[in-house]
RODO-966340 format. One line per field, with one value per residue (C-alpha): residue in one letter; y negated, x, z. Coordinates in Angstrom, 3 decimals. Each point is the difference from the previous one (the first is absolute). Layout:
# residues N
residu: [A / ...] .
north: [Y / ...] .
east: [X / ...] .
up: [Z / ...] .
END
This chain:
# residues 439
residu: [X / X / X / X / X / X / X / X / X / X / X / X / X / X / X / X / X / X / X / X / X / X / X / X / X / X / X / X / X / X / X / X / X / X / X / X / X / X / X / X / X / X / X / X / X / X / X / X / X / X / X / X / X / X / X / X / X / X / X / X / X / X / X / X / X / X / X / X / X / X / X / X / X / X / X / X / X / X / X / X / X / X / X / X / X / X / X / X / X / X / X / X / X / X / X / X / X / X / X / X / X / X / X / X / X / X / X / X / X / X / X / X / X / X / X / X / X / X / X / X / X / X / X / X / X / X / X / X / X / X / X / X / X / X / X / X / X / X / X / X / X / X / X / X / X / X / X / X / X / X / X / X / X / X / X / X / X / X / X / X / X / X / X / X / X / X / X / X / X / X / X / X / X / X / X / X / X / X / X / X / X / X / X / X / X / X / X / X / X / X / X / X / X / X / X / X / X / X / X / X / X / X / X / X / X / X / X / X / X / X / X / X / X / X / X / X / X / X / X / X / X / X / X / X / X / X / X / X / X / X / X / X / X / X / X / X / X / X / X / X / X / X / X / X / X / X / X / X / X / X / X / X / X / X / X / X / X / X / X / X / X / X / X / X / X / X / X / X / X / X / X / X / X / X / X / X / X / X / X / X / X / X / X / X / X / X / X / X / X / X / X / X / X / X / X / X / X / X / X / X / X / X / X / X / X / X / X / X / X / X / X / X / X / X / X / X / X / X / X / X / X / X / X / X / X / X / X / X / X / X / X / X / X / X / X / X / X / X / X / X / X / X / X / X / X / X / X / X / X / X / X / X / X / X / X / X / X / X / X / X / X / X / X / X / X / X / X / X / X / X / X / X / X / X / X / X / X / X / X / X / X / X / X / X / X / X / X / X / X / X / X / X / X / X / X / X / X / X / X / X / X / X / X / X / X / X / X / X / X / X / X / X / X / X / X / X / X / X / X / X / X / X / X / X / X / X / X / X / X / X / X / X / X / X / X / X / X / X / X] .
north: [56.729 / -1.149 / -0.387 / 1.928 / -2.837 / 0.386 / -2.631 / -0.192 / -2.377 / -0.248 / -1.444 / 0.492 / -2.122 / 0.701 / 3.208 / -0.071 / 0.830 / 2.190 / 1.769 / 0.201 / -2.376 / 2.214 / -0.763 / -1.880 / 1.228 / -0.969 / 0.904 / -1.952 / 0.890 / -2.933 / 0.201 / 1.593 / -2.825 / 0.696 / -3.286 / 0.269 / -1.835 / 0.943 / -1.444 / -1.569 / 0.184 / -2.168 / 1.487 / -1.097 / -2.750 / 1.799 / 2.572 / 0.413 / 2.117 / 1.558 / 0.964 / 2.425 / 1.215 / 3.693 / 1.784 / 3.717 / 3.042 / 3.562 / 0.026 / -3.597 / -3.477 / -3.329 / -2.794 / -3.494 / -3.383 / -0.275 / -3.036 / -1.403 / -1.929 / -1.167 / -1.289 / -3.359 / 0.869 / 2.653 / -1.889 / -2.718 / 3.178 / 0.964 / -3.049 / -1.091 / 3.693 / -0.698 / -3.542 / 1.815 / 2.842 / -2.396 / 2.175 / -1.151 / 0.556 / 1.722 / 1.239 / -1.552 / -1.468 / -1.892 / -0.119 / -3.337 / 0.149 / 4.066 / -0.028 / 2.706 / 2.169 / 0.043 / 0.646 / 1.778 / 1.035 / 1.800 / 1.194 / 3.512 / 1.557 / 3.510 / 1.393 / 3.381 / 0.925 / -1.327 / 2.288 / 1.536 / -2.953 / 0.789 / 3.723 / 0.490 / -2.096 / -2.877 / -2.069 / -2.861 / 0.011 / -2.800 / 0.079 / -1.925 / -0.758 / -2.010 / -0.871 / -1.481 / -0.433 / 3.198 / 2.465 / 0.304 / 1.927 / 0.621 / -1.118 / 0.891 / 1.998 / -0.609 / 2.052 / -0.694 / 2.723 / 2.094 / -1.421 / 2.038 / -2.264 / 0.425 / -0.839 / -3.010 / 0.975 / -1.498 / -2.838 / 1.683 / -0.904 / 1.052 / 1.507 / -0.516 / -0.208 / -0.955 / 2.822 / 0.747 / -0.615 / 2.904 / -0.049 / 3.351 / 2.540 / -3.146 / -1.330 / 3.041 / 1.225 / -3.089 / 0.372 / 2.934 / -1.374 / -3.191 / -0.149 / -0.686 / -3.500 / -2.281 / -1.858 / -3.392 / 0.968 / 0.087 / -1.563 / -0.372 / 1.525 / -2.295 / 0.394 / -1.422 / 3.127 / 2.250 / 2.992 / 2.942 / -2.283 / 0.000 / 2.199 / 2.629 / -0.898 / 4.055 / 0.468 / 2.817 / 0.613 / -0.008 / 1.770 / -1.869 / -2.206 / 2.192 / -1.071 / 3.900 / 0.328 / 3.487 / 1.336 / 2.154 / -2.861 / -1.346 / -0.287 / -0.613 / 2.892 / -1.054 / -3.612 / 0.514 / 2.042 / -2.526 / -2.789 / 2.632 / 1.351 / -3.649 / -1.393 / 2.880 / -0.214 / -3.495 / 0.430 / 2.695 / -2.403 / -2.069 / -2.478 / -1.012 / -0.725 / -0.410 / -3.718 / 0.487 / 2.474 / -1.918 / 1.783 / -1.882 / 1.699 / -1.070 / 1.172 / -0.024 / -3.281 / 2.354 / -0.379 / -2.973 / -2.494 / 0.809 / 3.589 / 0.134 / -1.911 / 2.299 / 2.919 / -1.238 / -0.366 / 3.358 / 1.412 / -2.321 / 1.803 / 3.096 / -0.026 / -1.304 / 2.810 / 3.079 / -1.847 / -0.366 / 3.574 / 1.071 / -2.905 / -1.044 / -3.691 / -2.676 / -1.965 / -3.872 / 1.947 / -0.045 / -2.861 / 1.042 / -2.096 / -0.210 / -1.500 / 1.258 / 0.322 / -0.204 / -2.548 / -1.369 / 3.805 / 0.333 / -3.170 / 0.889 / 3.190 / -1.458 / -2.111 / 2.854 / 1.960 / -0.093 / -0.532 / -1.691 / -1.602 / -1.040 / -3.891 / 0.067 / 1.876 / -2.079 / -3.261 / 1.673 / 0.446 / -3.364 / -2.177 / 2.013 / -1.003 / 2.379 / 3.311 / 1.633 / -1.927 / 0.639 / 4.011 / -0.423 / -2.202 / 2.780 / 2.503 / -1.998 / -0.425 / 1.344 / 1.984 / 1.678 / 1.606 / -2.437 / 1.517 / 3.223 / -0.535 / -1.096 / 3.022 / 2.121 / -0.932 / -2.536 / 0.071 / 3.517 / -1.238 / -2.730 / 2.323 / 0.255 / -1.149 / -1.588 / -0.897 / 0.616 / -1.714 / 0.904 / -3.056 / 1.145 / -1.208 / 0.927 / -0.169 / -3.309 / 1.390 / -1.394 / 1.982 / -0.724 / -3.472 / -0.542 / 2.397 / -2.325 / -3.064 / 1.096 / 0.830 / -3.553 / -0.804 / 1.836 / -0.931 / -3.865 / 1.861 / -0.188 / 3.194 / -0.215 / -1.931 / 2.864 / 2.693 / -0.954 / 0.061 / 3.598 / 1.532 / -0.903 / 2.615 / 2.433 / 2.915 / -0.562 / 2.000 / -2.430 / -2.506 / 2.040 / -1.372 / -3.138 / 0.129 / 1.944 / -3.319 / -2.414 / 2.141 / 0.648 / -3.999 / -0.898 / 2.549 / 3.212 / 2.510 / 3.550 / -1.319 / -0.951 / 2.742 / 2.305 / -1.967 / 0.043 / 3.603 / 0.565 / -2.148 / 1.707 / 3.312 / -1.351 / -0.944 / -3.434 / -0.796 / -3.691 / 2.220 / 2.347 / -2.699 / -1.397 / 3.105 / 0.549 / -3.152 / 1.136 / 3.147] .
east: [79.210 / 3.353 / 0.212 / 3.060 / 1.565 / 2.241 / 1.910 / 1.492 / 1.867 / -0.646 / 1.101 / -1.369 / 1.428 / -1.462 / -1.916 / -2.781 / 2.570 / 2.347 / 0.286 / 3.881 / -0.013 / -0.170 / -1.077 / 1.705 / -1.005 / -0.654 / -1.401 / -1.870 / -2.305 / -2.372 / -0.967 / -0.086 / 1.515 / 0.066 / 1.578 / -0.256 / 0.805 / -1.897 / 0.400 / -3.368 / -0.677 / -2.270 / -3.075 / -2.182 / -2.662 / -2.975 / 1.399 / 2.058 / 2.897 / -1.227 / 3.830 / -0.636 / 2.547 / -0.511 / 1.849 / -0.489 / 0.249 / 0.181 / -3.951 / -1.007 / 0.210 / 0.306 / -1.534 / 1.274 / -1.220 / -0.526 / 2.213 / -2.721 / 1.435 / -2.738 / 0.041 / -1.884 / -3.010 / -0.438 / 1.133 / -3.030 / -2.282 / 1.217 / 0.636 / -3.584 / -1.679 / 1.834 / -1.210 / -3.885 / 0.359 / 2.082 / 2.594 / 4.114 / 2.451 / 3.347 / 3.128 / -0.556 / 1.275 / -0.330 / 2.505 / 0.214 / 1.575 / 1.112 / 3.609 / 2.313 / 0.124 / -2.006 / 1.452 / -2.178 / -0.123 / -2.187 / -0.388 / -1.671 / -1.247 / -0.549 / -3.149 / -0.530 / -1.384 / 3.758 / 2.082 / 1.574 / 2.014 / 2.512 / -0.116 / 0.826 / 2.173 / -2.198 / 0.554 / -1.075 / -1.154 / -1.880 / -3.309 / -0.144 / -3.510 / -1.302 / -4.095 / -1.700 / -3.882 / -0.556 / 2.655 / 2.694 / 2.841 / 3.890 / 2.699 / 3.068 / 0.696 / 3.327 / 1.381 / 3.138 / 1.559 / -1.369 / 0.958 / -0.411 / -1.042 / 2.241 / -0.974 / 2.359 / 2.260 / -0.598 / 2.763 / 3.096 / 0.221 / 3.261 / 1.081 / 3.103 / 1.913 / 3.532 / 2.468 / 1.310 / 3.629 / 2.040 / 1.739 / 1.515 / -0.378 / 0.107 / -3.057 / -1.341 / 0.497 / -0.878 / -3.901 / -0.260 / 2.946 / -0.426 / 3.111 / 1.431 / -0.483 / 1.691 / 3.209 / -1.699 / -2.141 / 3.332 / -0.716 / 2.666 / -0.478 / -1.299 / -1.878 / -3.000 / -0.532 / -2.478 / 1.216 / -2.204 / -2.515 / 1.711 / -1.733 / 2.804 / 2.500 / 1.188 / 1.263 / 1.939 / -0.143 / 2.822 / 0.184 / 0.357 / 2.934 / 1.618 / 1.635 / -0.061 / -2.475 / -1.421 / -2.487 / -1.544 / -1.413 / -3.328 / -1.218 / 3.424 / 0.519 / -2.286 / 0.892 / 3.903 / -1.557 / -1.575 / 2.857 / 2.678 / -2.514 / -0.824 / 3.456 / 1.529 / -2.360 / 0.907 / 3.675 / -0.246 / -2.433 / 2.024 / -2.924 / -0.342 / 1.828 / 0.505 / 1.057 / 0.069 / -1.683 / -0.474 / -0.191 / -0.960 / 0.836 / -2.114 / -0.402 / -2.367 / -0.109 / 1.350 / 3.636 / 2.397 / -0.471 / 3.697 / 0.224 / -3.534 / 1.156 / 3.412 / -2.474 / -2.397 / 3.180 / 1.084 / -2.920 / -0.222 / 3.412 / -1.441 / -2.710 / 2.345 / 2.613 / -2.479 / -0.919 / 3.412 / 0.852 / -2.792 / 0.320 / 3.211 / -0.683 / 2.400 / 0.025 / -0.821 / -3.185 / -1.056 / -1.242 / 0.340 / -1.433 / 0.054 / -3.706 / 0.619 / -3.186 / -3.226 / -1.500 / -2.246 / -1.117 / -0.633 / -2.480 / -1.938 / -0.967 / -0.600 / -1.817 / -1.951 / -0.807 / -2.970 / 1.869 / -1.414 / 3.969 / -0.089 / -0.230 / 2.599 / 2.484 / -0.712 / 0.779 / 3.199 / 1.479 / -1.238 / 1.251 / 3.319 / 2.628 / 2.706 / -0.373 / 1.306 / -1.870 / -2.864 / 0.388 / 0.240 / -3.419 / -1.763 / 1.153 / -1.079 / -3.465 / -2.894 / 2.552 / 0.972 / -2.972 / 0.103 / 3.765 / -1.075 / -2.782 / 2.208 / 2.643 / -2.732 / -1.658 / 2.104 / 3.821 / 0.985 / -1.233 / 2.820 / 3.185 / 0.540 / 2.072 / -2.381 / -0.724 / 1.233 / -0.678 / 1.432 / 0.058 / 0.874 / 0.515 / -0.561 / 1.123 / -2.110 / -2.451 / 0.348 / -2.229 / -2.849 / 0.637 / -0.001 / -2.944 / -1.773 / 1.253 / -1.679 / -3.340 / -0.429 / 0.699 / -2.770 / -2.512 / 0.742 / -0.437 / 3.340 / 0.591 / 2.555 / 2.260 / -1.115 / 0.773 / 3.334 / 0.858 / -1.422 / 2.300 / 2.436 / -1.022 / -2.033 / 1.766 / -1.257 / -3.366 / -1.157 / 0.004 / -2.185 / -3.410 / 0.932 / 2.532 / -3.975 / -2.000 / 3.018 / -0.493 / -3.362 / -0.494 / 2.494 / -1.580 / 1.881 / -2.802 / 1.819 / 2.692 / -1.700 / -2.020 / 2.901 / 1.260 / -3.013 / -0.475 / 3.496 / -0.777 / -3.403 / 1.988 / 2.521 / -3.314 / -0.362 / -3.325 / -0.353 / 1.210 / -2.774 / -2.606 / 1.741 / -0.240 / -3.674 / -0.460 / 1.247 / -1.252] .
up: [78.911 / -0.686 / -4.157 / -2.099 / -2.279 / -2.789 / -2.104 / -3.376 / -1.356 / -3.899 / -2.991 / -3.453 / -2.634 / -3.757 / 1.447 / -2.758 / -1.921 / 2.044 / 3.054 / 0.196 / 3.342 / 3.084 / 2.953 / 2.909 / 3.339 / 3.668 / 2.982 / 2.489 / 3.327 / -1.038 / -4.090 / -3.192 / -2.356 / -3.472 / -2.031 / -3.471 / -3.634 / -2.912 / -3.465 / -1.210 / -3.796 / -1.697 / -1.393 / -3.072 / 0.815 / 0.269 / 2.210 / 3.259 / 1.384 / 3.377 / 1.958 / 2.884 / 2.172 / 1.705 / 2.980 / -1.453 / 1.891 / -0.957 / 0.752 / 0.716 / -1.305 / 1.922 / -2.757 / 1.007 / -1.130 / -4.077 / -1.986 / -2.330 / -3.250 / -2.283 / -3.696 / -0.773 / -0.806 / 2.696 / 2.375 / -0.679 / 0.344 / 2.861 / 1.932 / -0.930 / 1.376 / 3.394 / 0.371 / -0.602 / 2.421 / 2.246 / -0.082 / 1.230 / -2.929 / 1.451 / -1.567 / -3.457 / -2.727 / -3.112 / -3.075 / 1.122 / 3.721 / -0.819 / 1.447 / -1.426 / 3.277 / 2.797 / 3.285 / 3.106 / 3.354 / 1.085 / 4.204 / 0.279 / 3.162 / -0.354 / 1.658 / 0.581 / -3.466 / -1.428 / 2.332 / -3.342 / -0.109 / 2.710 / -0.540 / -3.557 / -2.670 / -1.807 / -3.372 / -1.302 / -3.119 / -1.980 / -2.152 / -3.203 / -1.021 / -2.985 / 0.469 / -2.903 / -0.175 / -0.218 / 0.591 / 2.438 / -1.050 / 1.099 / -0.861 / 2.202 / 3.243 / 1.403 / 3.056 / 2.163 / 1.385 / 3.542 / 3.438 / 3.023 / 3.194 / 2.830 / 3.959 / 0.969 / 2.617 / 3.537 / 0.911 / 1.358 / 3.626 / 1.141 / 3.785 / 1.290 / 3.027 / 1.633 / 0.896 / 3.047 / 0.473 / 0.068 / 3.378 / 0.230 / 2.866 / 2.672 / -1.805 / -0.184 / 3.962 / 1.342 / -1.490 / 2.556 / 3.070 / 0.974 / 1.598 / -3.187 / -1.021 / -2.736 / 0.652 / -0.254 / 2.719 / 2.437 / 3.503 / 2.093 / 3.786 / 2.424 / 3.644 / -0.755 / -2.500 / 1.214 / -1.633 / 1.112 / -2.037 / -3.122 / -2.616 / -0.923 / 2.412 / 1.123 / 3.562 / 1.571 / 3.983 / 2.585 / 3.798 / 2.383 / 0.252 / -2.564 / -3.240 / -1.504 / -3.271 / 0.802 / -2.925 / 2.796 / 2.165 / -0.885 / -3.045 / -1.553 / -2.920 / -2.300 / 0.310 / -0.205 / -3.346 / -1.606 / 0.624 / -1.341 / -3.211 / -0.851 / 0.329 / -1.909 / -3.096 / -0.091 / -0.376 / -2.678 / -2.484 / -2.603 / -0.135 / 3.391 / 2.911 / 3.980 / 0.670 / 3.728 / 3.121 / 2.755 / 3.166 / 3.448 / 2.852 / 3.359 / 3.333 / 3.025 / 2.162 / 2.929 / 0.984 / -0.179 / -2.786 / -1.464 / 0.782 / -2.456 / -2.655 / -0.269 / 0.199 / -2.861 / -1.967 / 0.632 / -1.355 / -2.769 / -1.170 / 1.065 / -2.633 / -2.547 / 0.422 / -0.411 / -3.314 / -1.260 / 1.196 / -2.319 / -3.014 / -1.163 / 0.620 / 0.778 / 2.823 / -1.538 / -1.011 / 3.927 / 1.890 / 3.782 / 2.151 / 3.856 / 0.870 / 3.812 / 2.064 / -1.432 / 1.663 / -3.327 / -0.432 / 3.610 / 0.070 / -2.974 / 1.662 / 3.449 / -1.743 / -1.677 / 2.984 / 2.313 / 2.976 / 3.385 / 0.318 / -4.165 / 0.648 / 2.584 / -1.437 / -2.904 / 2.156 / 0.995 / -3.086 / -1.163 / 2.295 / 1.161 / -2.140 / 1.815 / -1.303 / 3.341 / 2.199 / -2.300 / 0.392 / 3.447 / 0.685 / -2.577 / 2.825 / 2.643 / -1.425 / 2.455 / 2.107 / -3.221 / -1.304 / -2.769 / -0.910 / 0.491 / -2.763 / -2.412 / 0.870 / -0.688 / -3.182 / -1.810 / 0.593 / -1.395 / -3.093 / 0.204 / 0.403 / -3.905 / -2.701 / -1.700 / -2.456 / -3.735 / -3.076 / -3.428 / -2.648 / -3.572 / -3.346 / -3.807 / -3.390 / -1.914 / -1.832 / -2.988 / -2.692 / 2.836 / -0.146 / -3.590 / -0.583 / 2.337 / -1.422 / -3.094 / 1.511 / 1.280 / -3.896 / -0.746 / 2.543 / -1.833 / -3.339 / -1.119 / -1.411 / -2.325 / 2.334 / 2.083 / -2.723 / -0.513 / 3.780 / 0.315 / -2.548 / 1.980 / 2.800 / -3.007 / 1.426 / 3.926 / 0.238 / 2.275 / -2.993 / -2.185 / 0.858 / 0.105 / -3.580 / -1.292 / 0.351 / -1.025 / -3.866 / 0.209 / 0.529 / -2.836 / -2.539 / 0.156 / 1.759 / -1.352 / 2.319 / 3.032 / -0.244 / 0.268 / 2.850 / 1.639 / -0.252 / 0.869 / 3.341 / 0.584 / -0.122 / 2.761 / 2.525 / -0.868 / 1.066 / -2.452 / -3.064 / 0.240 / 0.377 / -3.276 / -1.530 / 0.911 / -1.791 / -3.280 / -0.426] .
END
């Protein structure tokens, strides 16, 4: 069984004649430690001054080691006796080597029979005996005043953790809408894009050959929606902004190479006009790109399909540089069934505008950036470098946990507790743990 331990730290000076030195305390896991200093007096030579120091109780007494001083003549006595009964000689003295104090440590362990040292206040007092021949009487007892033992508190392990930056509604919708994605993550349009495979990338559908953006065809409405919603929220938040919508208009590999490419353009503008109708947005905010027939899209999902003409149509598109001439070997594939597959399954899928992407900005966070600042401070245990950097962001509650172990490390805990209780209280999960730890 794991052992209670207590320690004191004491200091007696002149205590068989006073007790008007308290006592200084402190706590360890390991020991009871009681130092000491007692003033030694020197006795007549045929007697001897027997110094014993007591840890008293309100019901028990802990007797520690005796300090023996002897006189001359008891002394010979004595020392002669031990030699006899081969007995060691410890803690004495002669007038001879008798210093005038005698400092002691002394390392208790309590068992269980000396529990009533950590549950109830304890003093030291010391016993002043004078043994003769005969007799042995007192002289002094000399008490310092009652200590109460306390439990050492466990090391202070503090939790803490970086804030997010706060980057307004954008920030905020893009969690949920992957469409949105920060301005430094701009890519400019190219061919090789394969954009049905882009995570986020929203898409509204055309008829055939047909430039108008009807809400009522396909699955359109909701879509349209969410662009319009999104786009709107955006516009309205002071912390965050659109940088650019880019909208790619394609269409099917069916038809002329340049009448497609006007036609993807044409719904490219399409898209953007319903938004504008609905947002005021200007039109350097749009990026409207022309990416005419969809020949990258169209080989990814040949390429995905099960089809019995796959590799050749793959070949085709491969190795025919011509985009007309391509179309036309495509149709000419197995007497057209191969065409007729791809009419079917894949090409309505191609007559839309695309493909839009919304790239935004915010404000700099800069209270999230010096609140994290000052938690790497901390983790390399500078806190009051870290301290002073806090109170510079004090009144951001997402500084409070943080500002709570920057005091509580450079000595002020009344503080840090109230910011940690005033983070706690706004959900902070490290705060609470911090808390927990100091209750």
């Amino acid at each position: 069984m794991k052992r209670n331990i207590l320690s004191l730290g004491i200091l007696l000076l002149g205590i068989t004649a006073s007790a008007q030195n308290g006592i200084q305390s402190q706590s360890s896991l390991d020991e009871f430690t009681i130092n000491y200093q007692v003033a030694l007096t020197r006795p007549a030579s045929d007697y001897a001054n027997i110094i014993t120091p007591m840890l008293c109780g309100s019901k028990d007494t802990l007797r520690l080691d005796p300090i023996i001083v002897e006189g001359k003549r008891y002394a010979r006595k004595a020392h002669r006796t031990a030699k006899l009964k081969h007995l060691v000689e410890s803690n004495h003295y002669t007038v001879k080597n008798m210093p005038n104090s005698e400092p002691r440590t002394l390392v208790v362990r309590t068992s269980t029979s000396q529990k009533w040292l950590l549950n109830e206040p304890v003093t030291l007092c010391v016993l002043t005996e004078r043994e003769g021949c005969c007799k042995v009487e007192t002289l002094s007892v000399a008490c310092t005043d009652a200590v109460q033992y306390k439990a050492p508190k466990k090391p202070f392990k503090p939790f803490f953790a970086d804030v997010e930056d706060n980057t307004g509604v954008a920030g905020a919708l893009a969690k949920d809408n992957p469409v949105l994605e920060h301005i430094s993550k701009y890519r400019p349009y190219d061919s090789s894009r394969i954009l049905r495979k882009e995570k986020g990338m929203l898409y509204v559908h055309f008829p055939v050959d047909k430039t108008d953006l009807r809400r009522d065809f396909r699955d359109n409405a909701p879509i349209l929606d969410k662009i319009v919603d999104i786009t709107r929220q955006i516009m309205a938040d002071t912390t965050s902004r659109v940088e650019k919508i880019q909208v790619i208009g394609l269409a099917s590999v069916e038809g002329a190479q340049s009448h497609n490419m006007e036609l993807s353009k044409g719904r490219a503008e399409a898209l953007k006009r319903y938004v504008q109708e609905r947002v005021n947005t200007p039109d350097d905010l749009y990026e409207c790109i022309s990416g005419g027939e969809a020949w990258t899209e169209l080989r990814d999902q040949i390429n995905d399909t099960p089809s019995e003409y796959r590799e050749q149509m793959l070949d085709i598109i491969d190795n025919e540089p011509n985009l007309d001439k391509r179309e036309a070997k495509l149709k000419a594939l197995a007497k057209g069934k191969a065409f007729a597959y791809l009419r079917e399954n894949i090409l309505s899928d191609q007559r839309n505008s695309g493909y839009i992407r919304i790239y935004y900005n915010y404000v700099p966070d800069a209270a999230a950036a010096t609140i994290n600042q000052a938690s790497q401070l901390l983790r390399q245990e500078k806190y009051a470098e870290a301290l002073q950097m806090l109170r510079t962001v004090q009144n951001d509650e997402r500084a409070q946990n943080a500002l709570g172990v920057a005091l509580h490390m450079t000595g002020d805990e009344a503080a840090a507790l109230r910011c940690f209780e005033r983070a706690a209280a706004n959900g902070n999960a490290e705060a609470k743990r911090n808390l927990e730890q100091l209750k």
